[in-house]
mmCIF file of the N, C-alpha and C atoms, coordinates in Angstrom:
data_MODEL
# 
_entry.id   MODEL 
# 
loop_
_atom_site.group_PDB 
_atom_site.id 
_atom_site.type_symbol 
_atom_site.label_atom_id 
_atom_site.label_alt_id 
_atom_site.label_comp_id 
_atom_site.label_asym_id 
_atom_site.label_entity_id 
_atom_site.label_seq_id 
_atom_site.pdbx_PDB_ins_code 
_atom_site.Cartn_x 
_atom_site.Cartn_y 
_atom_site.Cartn_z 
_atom_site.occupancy 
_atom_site.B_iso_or_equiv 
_atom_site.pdbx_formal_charge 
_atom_site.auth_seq_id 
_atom_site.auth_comp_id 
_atom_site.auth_asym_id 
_atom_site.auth_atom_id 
_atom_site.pdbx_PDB_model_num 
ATOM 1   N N  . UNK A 1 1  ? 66.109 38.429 -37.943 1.00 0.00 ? 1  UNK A N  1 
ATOM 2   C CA . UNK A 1 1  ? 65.535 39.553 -38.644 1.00 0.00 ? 1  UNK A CA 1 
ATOM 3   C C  . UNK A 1 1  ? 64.421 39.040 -39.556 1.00 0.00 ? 1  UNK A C  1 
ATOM 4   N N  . UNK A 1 2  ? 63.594 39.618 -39.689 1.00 0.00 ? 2  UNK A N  1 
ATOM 5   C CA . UNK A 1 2  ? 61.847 38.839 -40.033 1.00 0.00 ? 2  UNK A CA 1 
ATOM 6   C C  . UNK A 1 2  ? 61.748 39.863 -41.709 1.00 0.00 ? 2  UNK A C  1 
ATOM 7   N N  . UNK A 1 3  ? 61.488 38.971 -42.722 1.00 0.00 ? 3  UNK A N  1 
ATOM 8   C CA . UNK A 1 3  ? 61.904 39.867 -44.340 1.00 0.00 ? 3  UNK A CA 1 
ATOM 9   C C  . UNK A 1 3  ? 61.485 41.072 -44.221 1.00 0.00 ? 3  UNK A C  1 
ATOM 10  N N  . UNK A 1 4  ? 60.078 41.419 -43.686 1.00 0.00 ? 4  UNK A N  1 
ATOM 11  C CA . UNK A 1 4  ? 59.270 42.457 -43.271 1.00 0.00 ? 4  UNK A CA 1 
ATOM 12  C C  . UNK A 1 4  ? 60.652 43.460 -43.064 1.00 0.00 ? 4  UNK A C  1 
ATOM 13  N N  . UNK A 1 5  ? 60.831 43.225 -41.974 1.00 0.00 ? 5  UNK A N  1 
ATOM 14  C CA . UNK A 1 5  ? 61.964 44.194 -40.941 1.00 0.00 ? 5  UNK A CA 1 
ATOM 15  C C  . UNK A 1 5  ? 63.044 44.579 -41.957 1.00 0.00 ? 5  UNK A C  1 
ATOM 16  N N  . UNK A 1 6  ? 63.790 43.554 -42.572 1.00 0.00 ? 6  UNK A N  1 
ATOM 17  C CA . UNK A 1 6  ? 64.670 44.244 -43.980 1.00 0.00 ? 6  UNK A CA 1 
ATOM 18  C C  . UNK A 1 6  ? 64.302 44.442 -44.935 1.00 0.00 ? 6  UNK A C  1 
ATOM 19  N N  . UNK A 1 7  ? 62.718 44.469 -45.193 1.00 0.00 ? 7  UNK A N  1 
ATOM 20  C CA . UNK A 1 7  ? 62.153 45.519 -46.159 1.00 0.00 ? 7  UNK A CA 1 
ATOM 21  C C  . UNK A 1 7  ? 62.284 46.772 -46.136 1.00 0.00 ? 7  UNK A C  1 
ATOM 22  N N  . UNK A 1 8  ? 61.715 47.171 -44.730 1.00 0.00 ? 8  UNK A N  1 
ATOM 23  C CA . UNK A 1 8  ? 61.367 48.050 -44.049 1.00 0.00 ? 8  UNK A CA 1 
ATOM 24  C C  . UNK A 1 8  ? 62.555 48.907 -43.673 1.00 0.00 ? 8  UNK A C  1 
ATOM 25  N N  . UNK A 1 9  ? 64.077 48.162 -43.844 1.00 0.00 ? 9  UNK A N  1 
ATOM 26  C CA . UNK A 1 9  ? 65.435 49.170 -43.363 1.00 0.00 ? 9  UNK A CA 1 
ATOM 27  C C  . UNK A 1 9  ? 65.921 49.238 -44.983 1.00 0.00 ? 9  UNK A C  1 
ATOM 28  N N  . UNK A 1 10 ? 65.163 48.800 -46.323 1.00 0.00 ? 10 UNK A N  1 
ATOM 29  C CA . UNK A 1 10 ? 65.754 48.824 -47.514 1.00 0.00 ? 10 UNK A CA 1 
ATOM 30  C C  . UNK A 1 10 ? 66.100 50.110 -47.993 1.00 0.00 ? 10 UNK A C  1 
ATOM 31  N N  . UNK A 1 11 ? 67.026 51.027 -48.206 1.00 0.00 ? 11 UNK A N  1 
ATOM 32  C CA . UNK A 1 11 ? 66.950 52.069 -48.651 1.00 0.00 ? 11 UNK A CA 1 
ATOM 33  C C  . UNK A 1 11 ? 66.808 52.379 -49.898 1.00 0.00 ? 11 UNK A C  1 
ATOM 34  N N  . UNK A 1 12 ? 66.616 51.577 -50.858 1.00 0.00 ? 12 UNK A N  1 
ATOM 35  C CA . UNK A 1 12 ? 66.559 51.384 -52.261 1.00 0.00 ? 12 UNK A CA 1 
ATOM 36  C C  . UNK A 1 12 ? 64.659 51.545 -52.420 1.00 0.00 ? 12 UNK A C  1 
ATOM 37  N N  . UNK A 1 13 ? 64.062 51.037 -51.563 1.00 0.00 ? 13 UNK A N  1 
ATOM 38  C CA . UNK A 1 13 ? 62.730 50.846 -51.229 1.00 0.00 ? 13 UNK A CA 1 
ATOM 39  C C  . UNK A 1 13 ? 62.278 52.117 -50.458 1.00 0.00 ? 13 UNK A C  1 
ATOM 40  N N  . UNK A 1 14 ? 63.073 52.726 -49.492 1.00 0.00 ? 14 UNK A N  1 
ATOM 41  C CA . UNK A 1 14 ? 62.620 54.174 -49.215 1.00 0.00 ? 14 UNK A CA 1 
ATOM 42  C C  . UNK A 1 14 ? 62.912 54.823 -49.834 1.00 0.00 ? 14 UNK A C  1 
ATOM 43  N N  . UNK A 1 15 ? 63.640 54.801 -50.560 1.00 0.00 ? 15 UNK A N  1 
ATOM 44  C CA . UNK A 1 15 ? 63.891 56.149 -51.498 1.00 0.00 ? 15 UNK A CA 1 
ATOM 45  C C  . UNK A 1 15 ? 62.967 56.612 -52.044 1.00 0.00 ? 15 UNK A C  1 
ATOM 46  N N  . UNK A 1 16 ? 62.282 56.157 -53.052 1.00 0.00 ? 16 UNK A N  1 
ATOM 47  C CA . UNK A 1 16 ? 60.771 56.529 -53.859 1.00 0.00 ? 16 UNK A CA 1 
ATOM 48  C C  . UNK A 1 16 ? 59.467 56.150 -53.595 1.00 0.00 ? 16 UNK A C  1 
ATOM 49  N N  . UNK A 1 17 ? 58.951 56.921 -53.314 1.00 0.00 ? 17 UNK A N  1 
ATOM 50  C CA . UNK A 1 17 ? 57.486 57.045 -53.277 1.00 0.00 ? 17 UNK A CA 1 
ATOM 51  C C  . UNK A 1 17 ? 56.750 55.899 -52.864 1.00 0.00 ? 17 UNK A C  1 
ATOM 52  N N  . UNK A 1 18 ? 56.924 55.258 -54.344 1.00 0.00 ? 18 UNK A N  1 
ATOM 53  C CA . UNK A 1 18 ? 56.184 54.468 -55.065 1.00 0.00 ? 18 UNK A CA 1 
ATOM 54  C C  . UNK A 1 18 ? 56.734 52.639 -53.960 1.00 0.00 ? 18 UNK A C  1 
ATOM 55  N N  . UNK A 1 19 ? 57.875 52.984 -53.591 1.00 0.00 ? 19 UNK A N  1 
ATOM 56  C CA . UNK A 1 19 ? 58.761 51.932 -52.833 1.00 0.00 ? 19 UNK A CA 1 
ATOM 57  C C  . UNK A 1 19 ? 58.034 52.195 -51.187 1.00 0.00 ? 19 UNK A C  1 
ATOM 58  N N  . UNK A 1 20 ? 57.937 53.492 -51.419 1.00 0.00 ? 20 UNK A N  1 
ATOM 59  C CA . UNK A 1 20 ? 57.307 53.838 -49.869 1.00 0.00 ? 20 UNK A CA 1 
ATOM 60  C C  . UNK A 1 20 ? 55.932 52.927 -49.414 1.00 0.00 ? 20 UNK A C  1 
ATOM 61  N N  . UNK A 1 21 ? 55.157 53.698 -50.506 1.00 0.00 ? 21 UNK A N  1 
ATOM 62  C CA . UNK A 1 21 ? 53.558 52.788 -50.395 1.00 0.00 ? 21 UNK A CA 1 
ATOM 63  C C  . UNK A 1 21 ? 54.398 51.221 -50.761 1.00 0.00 ? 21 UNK A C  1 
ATOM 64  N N  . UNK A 1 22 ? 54.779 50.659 -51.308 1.00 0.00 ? 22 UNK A N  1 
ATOM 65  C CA . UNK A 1 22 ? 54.784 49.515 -51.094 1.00 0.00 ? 22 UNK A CA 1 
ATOM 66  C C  . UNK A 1 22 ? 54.952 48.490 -50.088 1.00 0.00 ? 22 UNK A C  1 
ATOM 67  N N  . UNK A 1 23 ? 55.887 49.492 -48.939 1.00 0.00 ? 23 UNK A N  1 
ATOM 68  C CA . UNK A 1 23 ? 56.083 49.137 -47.789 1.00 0.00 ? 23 UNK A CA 1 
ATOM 69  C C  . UNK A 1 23 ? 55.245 49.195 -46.819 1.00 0.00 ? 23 UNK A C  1 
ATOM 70  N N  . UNK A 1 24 ? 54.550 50.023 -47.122 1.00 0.00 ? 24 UNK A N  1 
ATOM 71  C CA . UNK A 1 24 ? 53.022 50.720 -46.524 1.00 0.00 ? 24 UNK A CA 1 
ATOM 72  C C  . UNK A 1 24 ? 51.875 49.469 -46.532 1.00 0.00 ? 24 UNK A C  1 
ATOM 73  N N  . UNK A 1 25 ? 51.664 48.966 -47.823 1.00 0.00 ? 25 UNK A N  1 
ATOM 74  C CA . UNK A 1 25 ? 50.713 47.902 -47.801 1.00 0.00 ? 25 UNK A CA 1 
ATOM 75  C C  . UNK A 1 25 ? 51.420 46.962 -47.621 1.00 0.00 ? 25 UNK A C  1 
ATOM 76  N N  . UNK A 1 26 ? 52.799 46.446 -47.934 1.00 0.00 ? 26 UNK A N  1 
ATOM 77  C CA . UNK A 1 26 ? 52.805 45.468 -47.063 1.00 0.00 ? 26 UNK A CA 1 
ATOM 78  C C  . UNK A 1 26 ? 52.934 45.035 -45.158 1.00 0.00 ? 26 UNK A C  1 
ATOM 79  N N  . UNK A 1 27 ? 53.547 46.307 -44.395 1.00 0.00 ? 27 UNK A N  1 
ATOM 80  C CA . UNK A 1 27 ? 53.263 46.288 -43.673 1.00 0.00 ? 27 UNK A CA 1 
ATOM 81  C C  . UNK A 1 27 ? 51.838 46.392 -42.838 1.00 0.00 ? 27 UNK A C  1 
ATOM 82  N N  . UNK A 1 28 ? 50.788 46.910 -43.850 1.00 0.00 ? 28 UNK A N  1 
ATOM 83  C CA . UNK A 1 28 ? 49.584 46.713 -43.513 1.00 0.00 ? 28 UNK A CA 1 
ATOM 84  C C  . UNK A 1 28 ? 48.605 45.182 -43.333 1.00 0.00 ? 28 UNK A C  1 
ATOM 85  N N  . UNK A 1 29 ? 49.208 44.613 -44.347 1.00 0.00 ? 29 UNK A N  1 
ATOM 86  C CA . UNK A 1 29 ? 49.182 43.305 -44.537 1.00 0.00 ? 29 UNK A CA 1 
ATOM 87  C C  . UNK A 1 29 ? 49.777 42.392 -43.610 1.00 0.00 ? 29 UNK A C  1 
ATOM 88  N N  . UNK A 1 30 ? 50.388 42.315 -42.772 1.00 0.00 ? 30 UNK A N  1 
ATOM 89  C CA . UNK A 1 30 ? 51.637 41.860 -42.334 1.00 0.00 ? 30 UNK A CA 1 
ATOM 90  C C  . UNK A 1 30 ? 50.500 41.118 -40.839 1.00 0.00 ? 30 UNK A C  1 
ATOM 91  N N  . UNK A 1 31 ? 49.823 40.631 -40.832 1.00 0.00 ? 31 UNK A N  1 
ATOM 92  C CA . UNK A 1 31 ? 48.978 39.993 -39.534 1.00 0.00 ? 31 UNK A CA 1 
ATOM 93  C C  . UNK A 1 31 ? 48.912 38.413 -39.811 1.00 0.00 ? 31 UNK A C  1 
ATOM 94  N N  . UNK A 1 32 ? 49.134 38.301 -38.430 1.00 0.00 ? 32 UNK A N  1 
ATOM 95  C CA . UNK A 1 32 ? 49.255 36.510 -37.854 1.00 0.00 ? 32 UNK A CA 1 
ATOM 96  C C  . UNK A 1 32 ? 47.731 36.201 -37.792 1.00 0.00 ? 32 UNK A C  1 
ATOM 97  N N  . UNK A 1 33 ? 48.246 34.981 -37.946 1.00 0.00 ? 33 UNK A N  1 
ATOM 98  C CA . UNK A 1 33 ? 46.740 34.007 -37.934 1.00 0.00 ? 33 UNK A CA 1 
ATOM 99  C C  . UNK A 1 33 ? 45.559 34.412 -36.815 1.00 0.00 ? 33 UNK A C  1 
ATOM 100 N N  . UNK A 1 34 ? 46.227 34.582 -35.842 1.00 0.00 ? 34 UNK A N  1 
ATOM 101 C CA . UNK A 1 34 ? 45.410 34.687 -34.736 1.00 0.00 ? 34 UNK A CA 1 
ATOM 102 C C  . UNK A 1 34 ? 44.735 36.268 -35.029 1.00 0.00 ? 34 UNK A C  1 
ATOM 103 N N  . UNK A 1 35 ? 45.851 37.294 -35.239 1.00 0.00 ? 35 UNK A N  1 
ATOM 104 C CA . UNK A 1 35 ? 44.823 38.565 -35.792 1.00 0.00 ? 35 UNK A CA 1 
ATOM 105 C C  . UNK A 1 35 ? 43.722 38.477 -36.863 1.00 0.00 ? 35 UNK A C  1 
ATOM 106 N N  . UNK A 1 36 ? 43.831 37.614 -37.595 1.00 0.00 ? 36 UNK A N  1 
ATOM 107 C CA . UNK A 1 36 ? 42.545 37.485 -38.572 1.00 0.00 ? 36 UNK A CA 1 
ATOM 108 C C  . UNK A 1 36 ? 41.607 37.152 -37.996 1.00 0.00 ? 36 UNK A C  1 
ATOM 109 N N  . UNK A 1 37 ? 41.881 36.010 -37.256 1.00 0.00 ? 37 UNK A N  1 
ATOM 110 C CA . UNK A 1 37 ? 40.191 35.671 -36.689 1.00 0.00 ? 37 UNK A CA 1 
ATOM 111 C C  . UNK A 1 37 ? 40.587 36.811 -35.558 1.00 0.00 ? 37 UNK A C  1 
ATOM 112 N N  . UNK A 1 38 ? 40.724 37.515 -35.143 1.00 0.00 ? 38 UNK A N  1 
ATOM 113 C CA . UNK A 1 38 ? 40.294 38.709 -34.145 1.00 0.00 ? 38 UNK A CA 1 
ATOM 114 C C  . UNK A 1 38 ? 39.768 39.453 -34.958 1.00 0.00 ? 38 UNK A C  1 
ATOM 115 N N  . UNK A 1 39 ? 39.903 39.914 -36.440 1.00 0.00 ? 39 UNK A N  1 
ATOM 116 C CA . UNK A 1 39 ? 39.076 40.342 -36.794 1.00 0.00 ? 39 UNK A CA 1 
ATOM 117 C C  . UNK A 1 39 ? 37.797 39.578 -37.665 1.00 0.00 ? 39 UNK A C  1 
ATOM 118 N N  . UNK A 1 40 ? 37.930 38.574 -37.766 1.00 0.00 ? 40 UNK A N  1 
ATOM 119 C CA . UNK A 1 40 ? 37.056 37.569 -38.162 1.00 0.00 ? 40 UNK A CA 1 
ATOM 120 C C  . UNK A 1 40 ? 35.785 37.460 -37.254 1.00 0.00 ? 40 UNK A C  1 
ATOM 121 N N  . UNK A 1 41 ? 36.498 37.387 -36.201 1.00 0.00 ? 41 UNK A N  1 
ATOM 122 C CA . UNK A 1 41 ? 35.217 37.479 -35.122 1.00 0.00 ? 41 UNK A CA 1 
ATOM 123 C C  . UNK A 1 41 ? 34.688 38.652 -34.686 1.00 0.00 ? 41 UNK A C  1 
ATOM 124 N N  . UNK A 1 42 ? 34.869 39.621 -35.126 1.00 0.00 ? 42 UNK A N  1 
ATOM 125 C CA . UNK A 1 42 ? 34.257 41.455 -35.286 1.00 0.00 ? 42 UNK A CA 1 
ATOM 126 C C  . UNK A 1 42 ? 33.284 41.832 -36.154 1.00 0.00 ? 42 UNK A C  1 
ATOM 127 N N  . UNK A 1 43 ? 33.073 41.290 -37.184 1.00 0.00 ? 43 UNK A N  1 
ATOM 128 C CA . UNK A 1 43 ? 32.680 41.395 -38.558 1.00 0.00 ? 43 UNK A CA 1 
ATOM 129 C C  . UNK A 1 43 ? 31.337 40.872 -38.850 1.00 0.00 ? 43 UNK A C  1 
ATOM 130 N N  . UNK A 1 44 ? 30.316 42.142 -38.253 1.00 0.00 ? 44 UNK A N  1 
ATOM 131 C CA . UNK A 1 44 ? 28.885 41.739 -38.209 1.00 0.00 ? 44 UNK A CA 1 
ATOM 132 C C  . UNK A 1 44 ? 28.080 41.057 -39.399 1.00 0.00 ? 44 UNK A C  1 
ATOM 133 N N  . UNK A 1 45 ? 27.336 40.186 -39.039 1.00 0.00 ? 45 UNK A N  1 
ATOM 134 C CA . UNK A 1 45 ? 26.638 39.268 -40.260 1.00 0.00 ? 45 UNK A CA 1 
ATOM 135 C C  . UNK A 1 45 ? 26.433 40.136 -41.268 1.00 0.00 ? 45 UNK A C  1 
ATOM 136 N N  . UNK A 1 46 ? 26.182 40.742 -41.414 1.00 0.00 ? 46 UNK A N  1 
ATOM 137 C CA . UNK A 1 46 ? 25.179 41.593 -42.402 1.00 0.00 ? 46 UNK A CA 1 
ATOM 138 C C  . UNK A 1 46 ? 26.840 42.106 -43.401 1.00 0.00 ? 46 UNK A C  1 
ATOM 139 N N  . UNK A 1 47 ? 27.730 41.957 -43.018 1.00 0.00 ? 47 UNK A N  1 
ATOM 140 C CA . UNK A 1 47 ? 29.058 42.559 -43.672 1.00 0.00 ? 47 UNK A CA 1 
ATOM 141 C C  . UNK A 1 47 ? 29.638 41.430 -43.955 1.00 0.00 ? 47 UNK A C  1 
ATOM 142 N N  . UNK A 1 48 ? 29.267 40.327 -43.814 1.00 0.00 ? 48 UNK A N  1 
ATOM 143 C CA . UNK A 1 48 ? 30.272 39.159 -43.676 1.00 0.00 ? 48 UNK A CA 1 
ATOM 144 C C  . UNK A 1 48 ? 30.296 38.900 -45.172 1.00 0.00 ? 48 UNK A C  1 
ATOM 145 N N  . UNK A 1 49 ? 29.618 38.681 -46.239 1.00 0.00 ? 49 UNK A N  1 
ATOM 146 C CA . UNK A 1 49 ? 29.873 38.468 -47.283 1.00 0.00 ? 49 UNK A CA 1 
ATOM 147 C C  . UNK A 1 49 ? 30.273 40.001 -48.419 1.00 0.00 ? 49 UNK A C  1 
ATOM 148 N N  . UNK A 1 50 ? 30.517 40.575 -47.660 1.00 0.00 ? 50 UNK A N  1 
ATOM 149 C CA . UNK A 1 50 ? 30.888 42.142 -48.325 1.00 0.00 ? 50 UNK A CA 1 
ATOM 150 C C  . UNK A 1 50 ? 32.451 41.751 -48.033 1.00 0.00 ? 50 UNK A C  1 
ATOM 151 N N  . UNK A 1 51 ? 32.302 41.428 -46.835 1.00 0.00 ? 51 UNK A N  1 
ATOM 152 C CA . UNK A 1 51 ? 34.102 41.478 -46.781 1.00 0.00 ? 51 UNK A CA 1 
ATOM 153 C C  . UNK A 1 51 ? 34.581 40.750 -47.210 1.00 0.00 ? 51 UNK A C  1 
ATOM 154 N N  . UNK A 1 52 ? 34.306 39.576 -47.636 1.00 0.00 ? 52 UNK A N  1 
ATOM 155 C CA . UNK A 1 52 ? 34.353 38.034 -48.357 1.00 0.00 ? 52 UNK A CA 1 
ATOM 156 C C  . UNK A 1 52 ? 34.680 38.261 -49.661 1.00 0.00 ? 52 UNK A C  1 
ATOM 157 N N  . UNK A 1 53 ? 34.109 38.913 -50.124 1.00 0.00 ? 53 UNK A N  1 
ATOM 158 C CA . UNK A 1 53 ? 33.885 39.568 -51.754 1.00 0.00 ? 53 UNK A CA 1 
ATOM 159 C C  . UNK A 1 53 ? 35.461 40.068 -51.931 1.00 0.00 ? 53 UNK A C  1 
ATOM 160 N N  . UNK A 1 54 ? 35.278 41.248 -50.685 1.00 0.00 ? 54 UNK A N  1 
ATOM 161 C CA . UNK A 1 54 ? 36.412 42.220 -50.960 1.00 0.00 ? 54 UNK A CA 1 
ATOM 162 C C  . UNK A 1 54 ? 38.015 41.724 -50.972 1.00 0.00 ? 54 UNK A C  1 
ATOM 163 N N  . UNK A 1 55 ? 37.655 40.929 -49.646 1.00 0.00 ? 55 UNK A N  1 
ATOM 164 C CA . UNK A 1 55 ? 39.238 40.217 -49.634 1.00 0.00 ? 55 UNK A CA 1 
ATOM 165 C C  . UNK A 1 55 ? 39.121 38.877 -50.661 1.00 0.00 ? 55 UNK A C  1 
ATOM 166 N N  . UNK A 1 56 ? 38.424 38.729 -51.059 1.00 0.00 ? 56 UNK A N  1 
ATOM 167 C CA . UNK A 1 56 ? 38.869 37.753 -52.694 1.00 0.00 ? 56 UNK A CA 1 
ATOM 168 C C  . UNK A 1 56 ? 39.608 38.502 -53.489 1.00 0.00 ? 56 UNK A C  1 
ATOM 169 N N  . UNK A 1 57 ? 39.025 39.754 -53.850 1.00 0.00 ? 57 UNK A N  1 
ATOM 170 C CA . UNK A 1 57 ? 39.482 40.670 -54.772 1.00 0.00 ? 57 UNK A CA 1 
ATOM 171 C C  . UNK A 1 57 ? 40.660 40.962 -54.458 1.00 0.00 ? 57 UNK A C  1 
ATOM 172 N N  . UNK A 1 58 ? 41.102 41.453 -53.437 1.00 0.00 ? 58 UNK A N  1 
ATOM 173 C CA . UNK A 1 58 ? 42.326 41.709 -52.494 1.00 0.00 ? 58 UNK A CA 1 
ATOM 174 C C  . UNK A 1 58 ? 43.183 40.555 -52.821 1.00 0.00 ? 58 UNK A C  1 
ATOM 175 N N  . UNK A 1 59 ? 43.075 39.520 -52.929 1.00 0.00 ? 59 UNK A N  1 
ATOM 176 C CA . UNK A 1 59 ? 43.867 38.219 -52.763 1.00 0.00 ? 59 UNK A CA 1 
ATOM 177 C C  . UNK A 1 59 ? 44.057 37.919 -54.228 1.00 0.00 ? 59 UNK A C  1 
ATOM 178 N N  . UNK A 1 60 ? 43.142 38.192 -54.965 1.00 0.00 ? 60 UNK A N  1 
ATOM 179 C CA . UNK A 1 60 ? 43.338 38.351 -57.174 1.00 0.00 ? 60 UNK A CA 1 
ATOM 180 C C  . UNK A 1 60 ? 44.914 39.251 -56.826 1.00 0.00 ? 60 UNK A C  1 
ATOM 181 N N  . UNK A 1 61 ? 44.258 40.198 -56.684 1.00 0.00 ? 61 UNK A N  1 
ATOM 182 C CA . UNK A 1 61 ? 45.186 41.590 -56.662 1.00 0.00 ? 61 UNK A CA 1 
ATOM 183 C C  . UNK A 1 61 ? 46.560 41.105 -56.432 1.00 0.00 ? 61 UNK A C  1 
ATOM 184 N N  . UNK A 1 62 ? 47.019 40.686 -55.266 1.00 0.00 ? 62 UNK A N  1 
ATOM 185 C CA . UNK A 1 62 ? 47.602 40.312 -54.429 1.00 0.00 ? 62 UNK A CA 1 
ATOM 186 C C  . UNK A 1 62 ? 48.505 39.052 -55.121 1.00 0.00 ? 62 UNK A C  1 
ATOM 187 N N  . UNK A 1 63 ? 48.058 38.098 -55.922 1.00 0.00 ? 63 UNK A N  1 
ATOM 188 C CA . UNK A 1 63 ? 48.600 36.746 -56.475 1.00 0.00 ? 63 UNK A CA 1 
ATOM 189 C C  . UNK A 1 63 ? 49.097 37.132 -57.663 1.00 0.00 ? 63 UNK A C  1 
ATOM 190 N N  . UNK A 1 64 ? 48.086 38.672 -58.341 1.00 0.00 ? 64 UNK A N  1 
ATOM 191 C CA . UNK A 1 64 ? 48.572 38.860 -60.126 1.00 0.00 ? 64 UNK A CA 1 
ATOM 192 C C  . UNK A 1 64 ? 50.064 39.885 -59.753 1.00 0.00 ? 64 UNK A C  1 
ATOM 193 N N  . UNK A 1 65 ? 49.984 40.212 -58.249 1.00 0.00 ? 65 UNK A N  1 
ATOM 194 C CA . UNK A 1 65 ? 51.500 40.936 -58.014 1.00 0.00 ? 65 UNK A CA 1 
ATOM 195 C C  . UNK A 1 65 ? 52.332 40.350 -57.971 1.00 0.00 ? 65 UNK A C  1 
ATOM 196 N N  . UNK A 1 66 ? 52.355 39.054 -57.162 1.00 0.00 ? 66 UNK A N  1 
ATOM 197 C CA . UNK A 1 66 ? 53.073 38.387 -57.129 1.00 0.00 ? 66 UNK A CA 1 
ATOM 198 C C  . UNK A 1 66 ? 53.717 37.511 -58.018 1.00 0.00 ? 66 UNK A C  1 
ATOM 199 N N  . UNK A 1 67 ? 53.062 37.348 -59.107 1.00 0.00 ? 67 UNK A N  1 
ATOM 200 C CA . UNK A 1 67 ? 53.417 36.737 -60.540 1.00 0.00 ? 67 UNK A CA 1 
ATOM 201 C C  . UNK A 1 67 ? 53.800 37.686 -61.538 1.00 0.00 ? 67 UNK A C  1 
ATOM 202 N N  . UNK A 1 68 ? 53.828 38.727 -60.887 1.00 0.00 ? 68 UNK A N  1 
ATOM 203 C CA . UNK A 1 68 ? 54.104 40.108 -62.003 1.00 0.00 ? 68 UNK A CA 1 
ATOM 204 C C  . UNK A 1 68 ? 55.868 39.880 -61.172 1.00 0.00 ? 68 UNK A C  1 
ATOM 205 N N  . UNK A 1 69 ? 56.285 39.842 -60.249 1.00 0.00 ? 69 UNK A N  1 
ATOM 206 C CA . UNK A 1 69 ? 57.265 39.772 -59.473 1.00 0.00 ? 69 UNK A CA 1 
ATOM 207 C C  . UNK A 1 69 ? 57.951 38.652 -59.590 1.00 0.00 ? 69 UNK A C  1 
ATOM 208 N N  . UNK A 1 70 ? 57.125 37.421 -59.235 1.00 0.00 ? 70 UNK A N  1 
ATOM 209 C CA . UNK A 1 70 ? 58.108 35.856 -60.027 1.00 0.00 ? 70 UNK A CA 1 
ATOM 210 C C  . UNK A 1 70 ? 58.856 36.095 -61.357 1.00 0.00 ? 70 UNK A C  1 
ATOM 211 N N  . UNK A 1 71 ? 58.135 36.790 -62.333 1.00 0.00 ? 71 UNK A N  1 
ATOM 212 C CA . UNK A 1 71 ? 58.321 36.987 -63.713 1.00 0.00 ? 71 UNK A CA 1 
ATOM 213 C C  . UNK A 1 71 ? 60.062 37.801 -63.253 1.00 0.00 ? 71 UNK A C  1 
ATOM 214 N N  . UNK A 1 72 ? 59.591 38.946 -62.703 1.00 0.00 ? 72 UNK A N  1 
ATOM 215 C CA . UNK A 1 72 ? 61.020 39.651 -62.660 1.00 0.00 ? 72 UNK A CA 1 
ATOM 216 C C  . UNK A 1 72 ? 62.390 38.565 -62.268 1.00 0.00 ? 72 UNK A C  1 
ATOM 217 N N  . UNK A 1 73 ? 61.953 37.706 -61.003 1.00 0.00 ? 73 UNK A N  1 
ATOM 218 C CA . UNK A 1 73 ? 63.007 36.947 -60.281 1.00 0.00 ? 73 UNK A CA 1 
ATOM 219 C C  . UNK A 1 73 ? 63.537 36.223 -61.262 1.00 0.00 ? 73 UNK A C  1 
ATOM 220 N N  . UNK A 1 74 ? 62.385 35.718 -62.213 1.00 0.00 ? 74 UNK A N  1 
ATOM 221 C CA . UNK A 1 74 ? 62.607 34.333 -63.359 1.00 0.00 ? 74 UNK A CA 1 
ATOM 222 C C  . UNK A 1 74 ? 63.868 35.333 -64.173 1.00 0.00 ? 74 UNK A C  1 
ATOM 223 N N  . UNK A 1 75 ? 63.500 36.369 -64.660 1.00 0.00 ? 75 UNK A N  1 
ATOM 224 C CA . UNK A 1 75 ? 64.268 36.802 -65.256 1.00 0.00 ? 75 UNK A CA 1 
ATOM 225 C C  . UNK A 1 75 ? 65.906 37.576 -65.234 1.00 0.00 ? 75 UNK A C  1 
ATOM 226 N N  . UNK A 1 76 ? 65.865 37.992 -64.100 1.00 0.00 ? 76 UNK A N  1 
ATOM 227 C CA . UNK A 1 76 ? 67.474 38.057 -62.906 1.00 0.00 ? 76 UNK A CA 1 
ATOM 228 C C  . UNK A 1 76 ? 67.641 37.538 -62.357 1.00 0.00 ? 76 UNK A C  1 
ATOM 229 N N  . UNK A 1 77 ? 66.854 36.300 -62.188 1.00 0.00 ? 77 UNK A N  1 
ATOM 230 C CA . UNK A 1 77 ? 67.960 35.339 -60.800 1.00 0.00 ? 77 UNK A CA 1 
ATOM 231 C C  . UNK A 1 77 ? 68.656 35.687 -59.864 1.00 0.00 ? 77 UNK A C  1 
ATOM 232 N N  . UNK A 1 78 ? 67.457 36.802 -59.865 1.00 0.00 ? 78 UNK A N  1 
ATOM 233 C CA . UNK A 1 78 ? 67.606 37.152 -58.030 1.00 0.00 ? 78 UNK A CA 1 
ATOM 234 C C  . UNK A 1 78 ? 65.987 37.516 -57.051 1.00 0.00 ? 78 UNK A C  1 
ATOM 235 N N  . UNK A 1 79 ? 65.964 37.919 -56.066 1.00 0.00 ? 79 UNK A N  1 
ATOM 236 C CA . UNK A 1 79 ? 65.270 37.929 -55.434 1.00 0.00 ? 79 UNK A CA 1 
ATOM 237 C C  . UNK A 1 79 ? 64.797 39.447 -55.050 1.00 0.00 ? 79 UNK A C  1 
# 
């Protein structure tokens, strides 16, 4: 069973909304190496540093969640 997949059957996590979209972007997120460069290799010059920009920002976003979340684990010693 892949964490994704028992995210995704969490009912504590479907219940609200807010648990919903979370499942939402992370399953949006959820692409193998090889899908990136499939879309890596789509991504006309003229956009290439637009998207560069964007998924930096995406990846800030993305690391200050994840340390917003360590913080919680640090603090219940759990997962």
């Amino acid at each position: 069973m892949s964490v994704l997949g028992a995210l995704l059957r969490d009912p504590a996590l479907r219940r609200r909304q807010e648990g919903r979209q979370l499942l939402l972007l992370l399953q949006h997120n959820a692409v193998g190496l090889r899908g990136w460069a499939d879309l890596v290799a789509v991504i006309p010059p003229h956009c290439r540093a637009l998207i560069r920009d964007l998924a930096c920002q995406y990846a800030t976003t993305w690391t200050t969640f994840a340390e917003q979340v360590e913080e919680r684990v640090t603090m219940t010693g759990s997962c």
